[in-house]
LUMLOPA-791417 format. One line per 4 residues: number of its first residue (from 1); their letters; for each residue x, y, z of C-alpha. Coordinates in Angstrom, 2 decimals. Each point is the difference from the previous one (the first is absolute). Layout:
N
NUM = a = X Y Z; ...
! end
This chain:
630
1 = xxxx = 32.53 0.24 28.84; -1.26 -3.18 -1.44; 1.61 -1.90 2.44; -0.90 1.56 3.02
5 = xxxx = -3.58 -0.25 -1.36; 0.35 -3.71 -0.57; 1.18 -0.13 3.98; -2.68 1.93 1.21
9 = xxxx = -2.83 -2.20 -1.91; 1.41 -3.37 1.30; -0.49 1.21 3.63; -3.47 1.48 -1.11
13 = xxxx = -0.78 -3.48 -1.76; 1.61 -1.85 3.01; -2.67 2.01 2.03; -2.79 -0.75 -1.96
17 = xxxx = 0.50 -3.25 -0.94; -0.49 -0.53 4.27; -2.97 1.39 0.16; -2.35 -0.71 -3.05
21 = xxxx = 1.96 -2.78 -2.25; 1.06 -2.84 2.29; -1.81 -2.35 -1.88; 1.50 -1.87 -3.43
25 = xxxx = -1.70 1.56 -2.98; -1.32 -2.41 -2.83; -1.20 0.64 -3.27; -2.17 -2.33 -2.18
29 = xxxx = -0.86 0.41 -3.66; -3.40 -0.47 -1.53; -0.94 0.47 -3.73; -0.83 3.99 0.42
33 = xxxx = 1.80 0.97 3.50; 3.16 -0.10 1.67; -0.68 0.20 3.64; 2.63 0.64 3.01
37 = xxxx = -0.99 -0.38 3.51; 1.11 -0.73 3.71; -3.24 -1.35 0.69; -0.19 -3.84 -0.39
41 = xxxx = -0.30 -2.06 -2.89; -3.67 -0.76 0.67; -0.78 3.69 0.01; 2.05 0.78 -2.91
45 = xxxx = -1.90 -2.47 -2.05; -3.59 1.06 1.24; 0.70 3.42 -1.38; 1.45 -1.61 -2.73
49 = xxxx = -3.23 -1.91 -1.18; -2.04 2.90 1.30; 1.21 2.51 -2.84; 0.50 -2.66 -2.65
53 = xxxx = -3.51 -0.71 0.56; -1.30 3.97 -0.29; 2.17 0.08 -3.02; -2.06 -3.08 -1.61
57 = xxxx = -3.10 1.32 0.93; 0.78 3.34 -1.59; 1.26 -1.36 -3.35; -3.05 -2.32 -0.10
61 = xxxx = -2.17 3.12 -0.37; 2.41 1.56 -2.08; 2.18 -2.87 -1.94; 1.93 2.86 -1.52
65 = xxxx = 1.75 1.06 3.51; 1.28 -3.52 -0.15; 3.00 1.72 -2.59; 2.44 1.52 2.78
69 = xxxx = 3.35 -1.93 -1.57; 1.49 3.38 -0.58; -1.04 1.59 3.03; 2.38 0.89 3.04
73 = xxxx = 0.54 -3.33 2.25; -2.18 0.56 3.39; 1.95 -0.45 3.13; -1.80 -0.67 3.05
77 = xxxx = 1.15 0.42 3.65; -1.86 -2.08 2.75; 1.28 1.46 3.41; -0.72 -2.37 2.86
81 = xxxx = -1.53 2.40 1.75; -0.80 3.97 0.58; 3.12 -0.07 2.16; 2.29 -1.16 -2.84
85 = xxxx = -2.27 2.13 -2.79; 0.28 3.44 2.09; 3.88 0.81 -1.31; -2.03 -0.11 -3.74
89 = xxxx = -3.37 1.54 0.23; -0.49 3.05 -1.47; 0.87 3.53 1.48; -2.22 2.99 0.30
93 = xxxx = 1.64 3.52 1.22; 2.76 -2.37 1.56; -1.73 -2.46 1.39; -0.93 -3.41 -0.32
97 = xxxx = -3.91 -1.02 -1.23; -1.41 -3.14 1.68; -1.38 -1.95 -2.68; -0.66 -4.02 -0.63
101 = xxxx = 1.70 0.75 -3.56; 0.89 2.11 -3.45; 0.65 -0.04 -3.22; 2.59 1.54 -1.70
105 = xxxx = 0.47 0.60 -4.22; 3.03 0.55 -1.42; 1.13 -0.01 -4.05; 2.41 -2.70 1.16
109 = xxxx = -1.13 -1.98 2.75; -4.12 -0.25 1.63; 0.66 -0.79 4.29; -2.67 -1.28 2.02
113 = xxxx = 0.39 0.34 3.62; -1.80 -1.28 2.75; 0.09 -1.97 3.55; -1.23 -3.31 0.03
117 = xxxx = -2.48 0.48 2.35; -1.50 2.93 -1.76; -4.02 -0.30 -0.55; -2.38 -0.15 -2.58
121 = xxxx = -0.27 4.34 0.09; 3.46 0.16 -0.31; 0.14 -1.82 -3.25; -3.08 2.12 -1.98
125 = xxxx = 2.96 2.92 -0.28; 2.50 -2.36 -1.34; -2.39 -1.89 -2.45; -1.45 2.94 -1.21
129 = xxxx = 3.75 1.64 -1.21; 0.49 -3.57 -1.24; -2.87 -0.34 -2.33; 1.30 3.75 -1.32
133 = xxxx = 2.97 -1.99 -0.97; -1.52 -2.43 -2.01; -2.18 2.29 -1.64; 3.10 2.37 -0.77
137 = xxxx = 1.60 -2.76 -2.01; -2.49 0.06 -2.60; -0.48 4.02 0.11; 1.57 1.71 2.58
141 = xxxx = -2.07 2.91 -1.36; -3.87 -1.30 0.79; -2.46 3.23 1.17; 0.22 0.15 3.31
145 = xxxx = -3.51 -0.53 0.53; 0.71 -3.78 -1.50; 3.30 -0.33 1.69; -1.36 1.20 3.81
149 = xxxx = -3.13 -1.93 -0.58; 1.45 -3.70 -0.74; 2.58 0.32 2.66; -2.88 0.81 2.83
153 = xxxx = -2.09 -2.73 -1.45; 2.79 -2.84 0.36; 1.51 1.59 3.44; -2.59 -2.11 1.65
157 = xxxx = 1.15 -2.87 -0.74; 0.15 -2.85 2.36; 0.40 -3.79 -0.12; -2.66 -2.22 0.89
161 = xxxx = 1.69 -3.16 0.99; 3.05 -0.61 -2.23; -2.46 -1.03 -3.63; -2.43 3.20 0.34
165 = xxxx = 0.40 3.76 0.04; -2.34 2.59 0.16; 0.73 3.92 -1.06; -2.12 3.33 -0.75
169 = xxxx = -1.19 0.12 3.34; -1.87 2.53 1.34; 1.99 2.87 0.64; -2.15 1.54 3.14
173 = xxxx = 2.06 3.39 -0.19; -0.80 0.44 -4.11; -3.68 -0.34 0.80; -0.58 1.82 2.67
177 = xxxx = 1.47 3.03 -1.88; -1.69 -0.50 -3.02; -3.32 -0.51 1.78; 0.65 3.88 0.73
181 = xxxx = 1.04 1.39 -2.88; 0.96 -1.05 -3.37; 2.65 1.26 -2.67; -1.40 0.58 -3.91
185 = xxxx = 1.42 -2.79 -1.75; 0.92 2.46 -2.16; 2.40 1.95 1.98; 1.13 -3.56 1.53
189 = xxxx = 1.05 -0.97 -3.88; 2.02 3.29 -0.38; 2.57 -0.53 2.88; 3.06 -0.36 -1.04
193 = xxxx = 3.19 -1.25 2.65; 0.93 4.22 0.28; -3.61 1.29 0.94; -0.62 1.20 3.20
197 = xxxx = -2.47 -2.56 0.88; 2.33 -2.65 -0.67; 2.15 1.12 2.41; -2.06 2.17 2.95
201 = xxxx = -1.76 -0.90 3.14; -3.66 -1.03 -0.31; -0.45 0.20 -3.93; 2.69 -2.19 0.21
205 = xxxx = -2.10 -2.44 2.21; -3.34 0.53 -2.25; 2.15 -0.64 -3.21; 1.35 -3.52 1.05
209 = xxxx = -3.70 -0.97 1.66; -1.91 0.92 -3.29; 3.06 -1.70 -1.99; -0.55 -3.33 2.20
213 = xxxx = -4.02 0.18 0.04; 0.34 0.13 -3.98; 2.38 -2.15 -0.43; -2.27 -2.72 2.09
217 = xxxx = -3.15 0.92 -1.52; 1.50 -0.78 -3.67; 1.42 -3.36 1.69; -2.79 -1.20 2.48
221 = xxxx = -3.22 2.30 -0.08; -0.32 0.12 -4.28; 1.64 -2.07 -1.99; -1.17 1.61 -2.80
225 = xxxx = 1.63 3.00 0.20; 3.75 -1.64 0.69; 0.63 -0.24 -4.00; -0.89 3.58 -0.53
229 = xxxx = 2.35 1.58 3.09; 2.60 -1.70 -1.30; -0.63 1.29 -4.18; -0.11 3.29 1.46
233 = xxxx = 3.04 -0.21 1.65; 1.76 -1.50 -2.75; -1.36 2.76 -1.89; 1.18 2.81 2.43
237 = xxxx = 3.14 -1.33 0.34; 0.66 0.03 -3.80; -0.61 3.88 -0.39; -4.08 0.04 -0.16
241 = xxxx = -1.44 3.18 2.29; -1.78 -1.20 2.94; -3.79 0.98 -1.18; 1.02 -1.52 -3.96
245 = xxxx = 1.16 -3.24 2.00; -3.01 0.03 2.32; -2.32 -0.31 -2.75; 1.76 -2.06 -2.35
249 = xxxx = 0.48 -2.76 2.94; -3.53 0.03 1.46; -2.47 1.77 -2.17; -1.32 2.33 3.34
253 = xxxx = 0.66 3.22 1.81; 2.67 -1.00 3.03; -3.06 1.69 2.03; -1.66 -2.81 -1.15
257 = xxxx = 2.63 -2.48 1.70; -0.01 2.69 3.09; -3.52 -0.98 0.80; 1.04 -3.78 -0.18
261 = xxxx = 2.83 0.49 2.14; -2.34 2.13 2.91; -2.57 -2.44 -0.19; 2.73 -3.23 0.12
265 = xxxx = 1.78 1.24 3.34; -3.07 1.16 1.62; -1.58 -3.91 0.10; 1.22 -3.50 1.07
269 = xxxx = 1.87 -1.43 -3.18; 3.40 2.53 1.13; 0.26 -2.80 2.63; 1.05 -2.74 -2.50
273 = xxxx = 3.11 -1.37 -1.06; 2.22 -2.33 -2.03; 0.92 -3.37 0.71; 2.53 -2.10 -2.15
277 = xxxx = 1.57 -3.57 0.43; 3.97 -0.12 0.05; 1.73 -2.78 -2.24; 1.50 -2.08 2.86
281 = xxxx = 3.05 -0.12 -2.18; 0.50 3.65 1.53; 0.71 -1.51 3.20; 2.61 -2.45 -1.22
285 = xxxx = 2.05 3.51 -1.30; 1.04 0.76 3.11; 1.58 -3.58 1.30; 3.07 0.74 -1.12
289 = xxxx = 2.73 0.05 2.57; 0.73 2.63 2.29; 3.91 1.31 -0.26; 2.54 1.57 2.27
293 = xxxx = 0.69 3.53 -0.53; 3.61 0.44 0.84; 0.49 3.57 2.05; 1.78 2.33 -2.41
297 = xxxx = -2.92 -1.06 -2.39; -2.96 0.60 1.99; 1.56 3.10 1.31; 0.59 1.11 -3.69
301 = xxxx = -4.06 -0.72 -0.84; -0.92 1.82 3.69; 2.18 3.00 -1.74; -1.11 -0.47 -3.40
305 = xxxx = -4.24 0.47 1.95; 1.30 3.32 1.99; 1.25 1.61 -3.47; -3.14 -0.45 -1.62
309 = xxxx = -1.48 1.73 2.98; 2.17 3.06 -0.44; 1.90 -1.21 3.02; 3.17 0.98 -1.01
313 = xxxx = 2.61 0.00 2.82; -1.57 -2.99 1.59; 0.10 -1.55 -3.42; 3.71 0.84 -0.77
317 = xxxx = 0.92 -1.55 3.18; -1.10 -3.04 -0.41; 1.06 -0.77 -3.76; 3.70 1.26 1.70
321 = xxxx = -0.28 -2.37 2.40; -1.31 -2.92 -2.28; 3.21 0.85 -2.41; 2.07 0.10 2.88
325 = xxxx = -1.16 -3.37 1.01; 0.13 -1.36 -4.08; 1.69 1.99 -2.12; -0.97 -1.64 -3.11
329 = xxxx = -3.69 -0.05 0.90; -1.76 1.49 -3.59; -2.64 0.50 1.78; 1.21 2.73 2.66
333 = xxxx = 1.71 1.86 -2.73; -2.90 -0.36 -2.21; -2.07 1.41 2.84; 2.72 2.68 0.91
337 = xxxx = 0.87 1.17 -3.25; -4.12 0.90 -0.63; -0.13 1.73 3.05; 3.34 2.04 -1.14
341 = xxxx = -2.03 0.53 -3.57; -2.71 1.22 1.97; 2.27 2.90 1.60; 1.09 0.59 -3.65
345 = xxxx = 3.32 -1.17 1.54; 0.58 -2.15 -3.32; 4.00 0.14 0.36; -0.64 -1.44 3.48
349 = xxxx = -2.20 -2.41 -1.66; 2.03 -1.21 -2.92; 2.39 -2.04 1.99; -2.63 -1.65 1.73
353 = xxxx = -1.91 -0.92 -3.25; 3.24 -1.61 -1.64; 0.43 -1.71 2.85; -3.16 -1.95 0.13
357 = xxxx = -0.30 -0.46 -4.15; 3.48 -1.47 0.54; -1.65 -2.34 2.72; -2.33 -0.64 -2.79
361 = xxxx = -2.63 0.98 2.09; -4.05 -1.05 -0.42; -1.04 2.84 0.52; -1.05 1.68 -3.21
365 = xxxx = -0.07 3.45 1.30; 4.19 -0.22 0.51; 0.34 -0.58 -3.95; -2.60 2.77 -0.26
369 = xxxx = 1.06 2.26 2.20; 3.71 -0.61 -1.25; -0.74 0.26 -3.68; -2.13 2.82 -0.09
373 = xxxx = 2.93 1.79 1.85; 2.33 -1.25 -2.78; -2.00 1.10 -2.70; -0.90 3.75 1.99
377 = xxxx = 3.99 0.38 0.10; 0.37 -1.16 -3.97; -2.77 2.78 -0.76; 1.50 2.59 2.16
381 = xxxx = 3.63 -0.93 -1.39; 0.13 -1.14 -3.62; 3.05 -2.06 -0.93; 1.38 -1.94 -3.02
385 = xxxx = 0.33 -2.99 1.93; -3.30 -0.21 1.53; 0.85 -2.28 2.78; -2.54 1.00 2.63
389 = xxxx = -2.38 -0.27 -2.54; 0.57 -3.36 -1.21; 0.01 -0.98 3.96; -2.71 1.54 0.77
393 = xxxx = -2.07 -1.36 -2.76; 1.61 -3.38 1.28; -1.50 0.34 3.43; -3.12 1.24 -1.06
397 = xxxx = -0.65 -3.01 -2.27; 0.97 -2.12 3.24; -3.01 1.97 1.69; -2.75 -0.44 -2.39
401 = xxxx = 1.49 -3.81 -0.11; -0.41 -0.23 4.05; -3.05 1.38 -0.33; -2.25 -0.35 -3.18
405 = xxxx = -2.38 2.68 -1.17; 2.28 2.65 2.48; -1.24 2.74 -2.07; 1.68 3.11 1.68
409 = xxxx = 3.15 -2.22 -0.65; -1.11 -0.69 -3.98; -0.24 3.62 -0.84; 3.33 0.71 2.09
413 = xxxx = 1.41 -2.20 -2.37; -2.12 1.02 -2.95; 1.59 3.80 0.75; 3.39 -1.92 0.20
417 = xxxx = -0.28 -1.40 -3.58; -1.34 3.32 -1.27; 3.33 1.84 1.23; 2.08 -2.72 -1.79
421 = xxxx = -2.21 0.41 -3.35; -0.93 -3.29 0.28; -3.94 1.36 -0.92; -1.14 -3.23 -1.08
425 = xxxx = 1.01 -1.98 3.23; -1.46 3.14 2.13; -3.29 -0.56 -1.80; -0.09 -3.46 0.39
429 = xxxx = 0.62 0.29 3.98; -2.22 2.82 0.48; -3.12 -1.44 -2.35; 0.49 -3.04 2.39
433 = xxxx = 0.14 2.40 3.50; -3.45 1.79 -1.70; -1.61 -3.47 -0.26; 0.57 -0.68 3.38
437 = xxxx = -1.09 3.52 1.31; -2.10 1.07 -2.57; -1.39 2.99 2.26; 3.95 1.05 0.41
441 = xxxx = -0.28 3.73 -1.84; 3.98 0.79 0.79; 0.88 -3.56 -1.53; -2.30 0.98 -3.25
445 = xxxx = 2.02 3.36 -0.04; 3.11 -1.75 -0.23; -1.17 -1.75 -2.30; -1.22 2.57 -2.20
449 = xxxx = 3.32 1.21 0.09; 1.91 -2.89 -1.32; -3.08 -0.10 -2.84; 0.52 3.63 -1.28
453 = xxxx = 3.91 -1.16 0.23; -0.95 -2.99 -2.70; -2.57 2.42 -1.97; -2.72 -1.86 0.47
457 = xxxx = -2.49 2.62 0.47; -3.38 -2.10 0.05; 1.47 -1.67 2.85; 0.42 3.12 1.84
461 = xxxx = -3.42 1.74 -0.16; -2.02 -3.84 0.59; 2.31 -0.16 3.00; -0.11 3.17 1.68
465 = xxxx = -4.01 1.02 -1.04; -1.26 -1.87 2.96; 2.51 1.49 2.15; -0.88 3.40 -0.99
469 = xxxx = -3.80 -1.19 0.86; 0.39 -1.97 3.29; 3.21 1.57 2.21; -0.72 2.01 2.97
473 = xxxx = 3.81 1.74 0.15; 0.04 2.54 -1.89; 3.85 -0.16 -0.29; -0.91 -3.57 -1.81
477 = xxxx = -2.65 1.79 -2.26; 2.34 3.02 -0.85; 2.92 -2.59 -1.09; -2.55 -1.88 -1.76
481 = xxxx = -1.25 2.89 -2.21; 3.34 0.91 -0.84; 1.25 -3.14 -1.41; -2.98 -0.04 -2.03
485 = xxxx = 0.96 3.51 -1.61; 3.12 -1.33 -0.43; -1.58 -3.12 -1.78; -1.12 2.30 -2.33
489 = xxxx = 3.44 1.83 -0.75; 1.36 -3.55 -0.32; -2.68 -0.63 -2.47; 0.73 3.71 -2.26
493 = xxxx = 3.58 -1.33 0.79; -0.42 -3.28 -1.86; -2.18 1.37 -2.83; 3.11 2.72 -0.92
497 = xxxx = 2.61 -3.05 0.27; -1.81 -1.79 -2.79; -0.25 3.14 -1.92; 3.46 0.00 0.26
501 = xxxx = 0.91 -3.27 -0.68; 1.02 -1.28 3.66; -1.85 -2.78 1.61; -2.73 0.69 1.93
505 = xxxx = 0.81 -0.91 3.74; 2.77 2.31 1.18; 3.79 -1.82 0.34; -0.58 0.27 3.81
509 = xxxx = -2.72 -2.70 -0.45; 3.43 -2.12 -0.65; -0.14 -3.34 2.28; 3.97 -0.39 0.49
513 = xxxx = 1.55 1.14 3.46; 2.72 1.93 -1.91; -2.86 2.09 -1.95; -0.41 2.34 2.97
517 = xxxx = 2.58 0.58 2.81; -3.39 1.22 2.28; -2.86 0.75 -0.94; 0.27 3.49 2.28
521 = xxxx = 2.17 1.56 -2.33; -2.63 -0.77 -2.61; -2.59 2.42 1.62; 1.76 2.45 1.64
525 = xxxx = 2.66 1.86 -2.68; 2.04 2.82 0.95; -1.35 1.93 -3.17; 1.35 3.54 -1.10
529 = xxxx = -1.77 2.77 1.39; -2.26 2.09 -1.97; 1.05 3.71 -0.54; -2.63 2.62 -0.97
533 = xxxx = -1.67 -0.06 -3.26; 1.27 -3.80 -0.12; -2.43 -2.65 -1.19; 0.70 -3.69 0.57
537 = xxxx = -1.37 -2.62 -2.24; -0.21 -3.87 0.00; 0.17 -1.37 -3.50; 2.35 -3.01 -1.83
541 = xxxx = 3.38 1.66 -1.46; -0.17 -1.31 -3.53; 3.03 2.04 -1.98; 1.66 2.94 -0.77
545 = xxxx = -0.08 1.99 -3.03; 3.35 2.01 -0.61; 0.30 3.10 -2.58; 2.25 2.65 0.12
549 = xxxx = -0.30 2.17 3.21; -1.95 -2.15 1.66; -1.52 -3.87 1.22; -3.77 -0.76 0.52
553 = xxxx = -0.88 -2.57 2.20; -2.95 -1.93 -0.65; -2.03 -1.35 2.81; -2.95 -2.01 -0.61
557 = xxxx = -2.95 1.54 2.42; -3.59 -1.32 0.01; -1.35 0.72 -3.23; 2.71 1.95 -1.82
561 = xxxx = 3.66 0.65 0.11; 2.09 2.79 2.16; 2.62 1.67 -1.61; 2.33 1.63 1.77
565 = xxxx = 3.48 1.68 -0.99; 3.19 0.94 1.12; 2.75 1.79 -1.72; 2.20 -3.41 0.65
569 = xxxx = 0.13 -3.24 2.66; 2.24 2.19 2.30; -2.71 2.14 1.14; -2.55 -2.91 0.93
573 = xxxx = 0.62 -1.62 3.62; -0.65 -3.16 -1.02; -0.52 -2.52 3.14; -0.03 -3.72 0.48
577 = xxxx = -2.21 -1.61 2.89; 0.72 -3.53 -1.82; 1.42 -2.35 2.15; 1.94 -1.23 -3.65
581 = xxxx = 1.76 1.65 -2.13; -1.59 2.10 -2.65; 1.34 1.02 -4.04; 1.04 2.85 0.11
585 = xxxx = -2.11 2.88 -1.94; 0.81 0.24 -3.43; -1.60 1.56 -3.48; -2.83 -2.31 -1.69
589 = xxxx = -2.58 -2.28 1.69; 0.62 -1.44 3.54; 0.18 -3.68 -0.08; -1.85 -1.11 2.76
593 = xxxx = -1.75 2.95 0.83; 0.52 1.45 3.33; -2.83 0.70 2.65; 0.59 3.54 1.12
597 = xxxx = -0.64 3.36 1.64; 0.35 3.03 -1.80; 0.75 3.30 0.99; -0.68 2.97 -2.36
601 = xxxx = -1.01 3.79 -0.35; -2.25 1.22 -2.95; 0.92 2.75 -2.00; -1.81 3.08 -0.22
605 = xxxx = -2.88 -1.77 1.41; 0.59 -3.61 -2.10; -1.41 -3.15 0.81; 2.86 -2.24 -1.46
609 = xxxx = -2.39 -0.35 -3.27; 2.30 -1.16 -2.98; 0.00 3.49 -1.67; 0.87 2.13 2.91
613 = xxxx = 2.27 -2.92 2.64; 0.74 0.86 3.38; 3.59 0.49 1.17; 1.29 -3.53 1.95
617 = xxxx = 1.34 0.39 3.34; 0.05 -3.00 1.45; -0.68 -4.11 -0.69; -0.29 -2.07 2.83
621 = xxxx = -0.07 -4.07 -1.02; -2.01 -1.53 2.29; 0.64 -2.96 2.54; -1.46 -4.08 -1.03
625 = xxxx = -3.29 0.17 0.83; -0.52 3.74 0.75; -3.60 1.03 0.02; -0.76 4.09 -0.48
629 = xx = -2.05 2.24 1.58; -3.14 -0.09 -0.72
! end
């Protein structure tokens, strides 16, 4: 089947390749883009210098978007014109959109496509999705209002000679709607990226006008009112309500600032704009030279732009054909072995991804992708050994290394750590991923987790408060609030160890790889199942009292002891969840004490007080690191 699949894409290639990609494709390098063209090397070079310079003038309003080391590389395409673009534009109900260019996000990858002789309209799109991309890197969760708003204002940029730009333009669309009719600030402020007029028609069309005409009244029309808009959305962001932010930011009613904004697009100052000079060193970025792309390699990036479109059989063909072509080109198994992940066809996939980290690939979504399936298979498949572990912590180190600050990469490996015990090493990876991303809730989760796993409680509840406070999923916020209940079992955990005499950070907090075999087994016992009139108990086994008849075990419980008896050690199911072995119960004091659950029934009514014990039924000696139920 593969073959004949292979056979039919080399004719469809072969077909193709006549009628849209007769020309050589080149690709040239610049400090923030990759691009890959059949247009000529003059063209290639003018949109080259045309988006290094709206990246410059960007990051000179906002120095912080400068940061995008750890971001995914940007790839862009420069057809050399709509004849060669058409195979790639987007589809609609099956058929093909006529456009001058798009942009298109991915986790892995960010493709820009376009024909070289698109126009200055056909660029607002792509600049606009751009900007989003910078502004993602340093919070990829910004209101929408904020996020909308900046990327309108810099979509119209456009270069004045090569030394001078100018941007937030007059949008004539924006102003002429909000001339009509205006939004409450208000209700603007409390969309979120799931409302209705986020997503719908006209409201749709008044949200993004009203988020532009604020956006350039706090830039251009008032000055004064730039510092406050961005308190307040600091302050939103970081779990304030709307109104409590409002007021805190700017000391006024938002009606207050809806007057300001009615009166600002109704007169003349809507029709100004920005203009900044561009460091003529930008220029000299993009004089580097201009490369041949062999075939199977520009056929493997052409496949590698129709995945991320959703184009899957068009897609598939080509990477076949590329590997075909190459066989030992990383970057068509790369390319096919994400599409395969994408079609959760991951044992499809897996031979693809050794393949290319073999070929030592670049790319730092093959280690990725590669370990992350390494370390799923260790954590669905525990072993002694813990080969795939070990190699997929390997290759996941070799990501974050390709790629610095990778963070969905860090806490991949963070989890990896956490499944060997390694807790310490986790933390370390994971504090570092949080630093990066600190607006990453699932990383702080994770986290958290490896935190309760070292006892350090404090830790917990500073890290996962403004979680609780700021996240919008409420499968985040649920998650949160229970690891916080937990911290405080951990915490009546720790207080009865020292009562006992144990240390106070359970032996799961252990740093050695040996200490845990995975850390799955640690949460999720197979414990007995209760029976009716059964009560089940957490406490620290501390000894048993013999006497004739009978033995009393003692278990330390928060503030007083449980006794509970047995007529002798044969009728007690007594169960190990240690991963090493355990003494074995005997009379007089147990030396170390043993975390434990224990199952008993009261007599006639009893509590397990000392003068009227319980009869024992079961003791279950908990896993390293076990935390109970709250």
């Amino acid at each position: 089947m593969v073959r004949r699949t292979v056979v039919v894409a080399l004719c469809v290639l072969a077909s193709a390749a006549g009628r849209a990609e007769a020309a050589d494709w080149t690709s040239l390098r610049t400090p923030h883009f990759l691009l890959i063209g059949d247009a000529n090397a003059g063209e290639i070079r003018d949109v080259a210098l045309r988006f290094e310079q709206f990246r410059e003038v960007v990051t000179s309003v906002f120095p912080q978007f400068k940061d995008t080391a750890a971001s995914p590389p940007v790839v862009i395409f420069v057809f050399k014109n709509q004849k060669s673009f058409e195979p790639f534009v987007p589809l609609f109900d099956g058929k093909r959109v006529r456009l001058g260019g798009y942009y298109l996000g991915g986790r892995d990858i960010n493709y820009i496509a376009l024909a070289a002789d698109s126009r200055g309209p056909d660029f607002q799109a792509v600049y606009h999705e751009f900007a989003h991309l910078l502004m993602d890197r340093i919070d990829p969760d910004l209101p929408p209002w904020f996020d909308e708003g900046y990327a309108e204002y810099f979509s119209t940029f456009e270069l004045v000679g090569r030394d001078k730009a100018n941007f937030g333009k007059l949008i004539a669309g924006h102003v002429a709607l909000l001339r009509a009719r205006q939004m409450p600030l208000a209700e603007l402020f409390a969309v979120a990226h799931d409302s209705t007029t986020y997503n719908e028609g006209n409201r749709r069309s008044l949200f993004y006008a009203e988020s532009w005409a604020l956006i350039h009244y706090a830039m251009i029309g008032n000055r004064e009112r730039f510092a406050p808009l961005m308190r307040f959305a600091s302050l939103a962001r970081g779990g304030d309500a709307v109104p409590t932010a409002f007021a805190k930011a700017f000391g006024i009613p938002t009606t207050t600032l809806d007057d300001e904004l009615r009166q600002y697009v109704q007169g003349a100052n809507v029709f100004l704009y920005s203009t900044a000079a561009i460091d003529q060193r930008v220029s000299n970025q993009v004089l580097g030279d201009v490369s041949r792309l062999a075939e199977p390699e520009a056929q493997a990036w052409l496949g590698d732009l129709l995945s991320h479109a959703g184009r899957t059989d068009e897609a598939t063909t080509r990477l076949e054909a590329a590997l075909t072509m190459a066989p030992d080109l990383a970057l068509a198994h790369a390319s096919l072995a994400a599409l395969l992940i994408r079609q959760d066809k991951r044992d499809l996939a897996m031979p693809h991804l050794q393949r290319a980290a073999a070929l030592n690939s670049p790319n730092e979504f093959v280690h990725f992708y590669y370990g992350a399936a390494l370390v799923e298979q260790a954590a669905a498949k525990p072993s002694a050994d813990n080969t795939d572990l070990q190699n997929g912590i390997a290759a996941l180190a070799r990501a974050v290394e390709l790629r610095p600050g990778f963070t969905e990469a860090q806490n991949t490996l963070g989890y990896a750590y956490l499944l060997r015990g390694e807790t310490e090493k986790a933390r370390d990876v994971l504090v570092r991923a949080l630093a990066e991303d600190p607006s990453d809730d699932r990383g702080a989760l994770l986290l958290a987790r490896v935190q309760l796993r070292r006892g350090q409680v404090d830790d917990v509840r500073r890290l996962l408060g403004p979680v609780v406070a700021r996240a919008t999923e409420p499968s985040v916020t649920d998650q949160a609030r229970e690891l916080l209940a937990q911290s405080a079992v951990v915490q009546r955990q720790q207080q009865l160890r020292r009562e006992a005499g144990l240390t106070s950070t359970p032996a799961g907090a252990a740093t050695t790889p040996d200490s845990v075999q995975t850390a799955l087994r640690v949460y999720k016992p197979d414990f007995r199942e209760r029976q009716a009139g059964e009560t089940r108990t957490y406490g620290v086994f501390v000894g048993v009292e013999c006497m004739p008849g009978q033995v009393v075990l003692q278990m330390r419980v928060p503030g007083s002891t449980l006794r509970v008896r047995a007529a002798r050690f044969a009728d007690v199911v007594f169960t190990s969840y240690r991963q090493v072995p355990v003494p074995p119960v005997v009379c007089g004091p147990r030396t170390p004490p043993d975390e434990v659950y224990v199952t008993w029934k009261g007599d006639n009514g009893s509590d397990g007080t000392p003068g009227e014990p319980g009869t024992a039924v079961a003791v279950e000696l908990l896993p390293e690191g076990f935390i109970p139920e709250p």
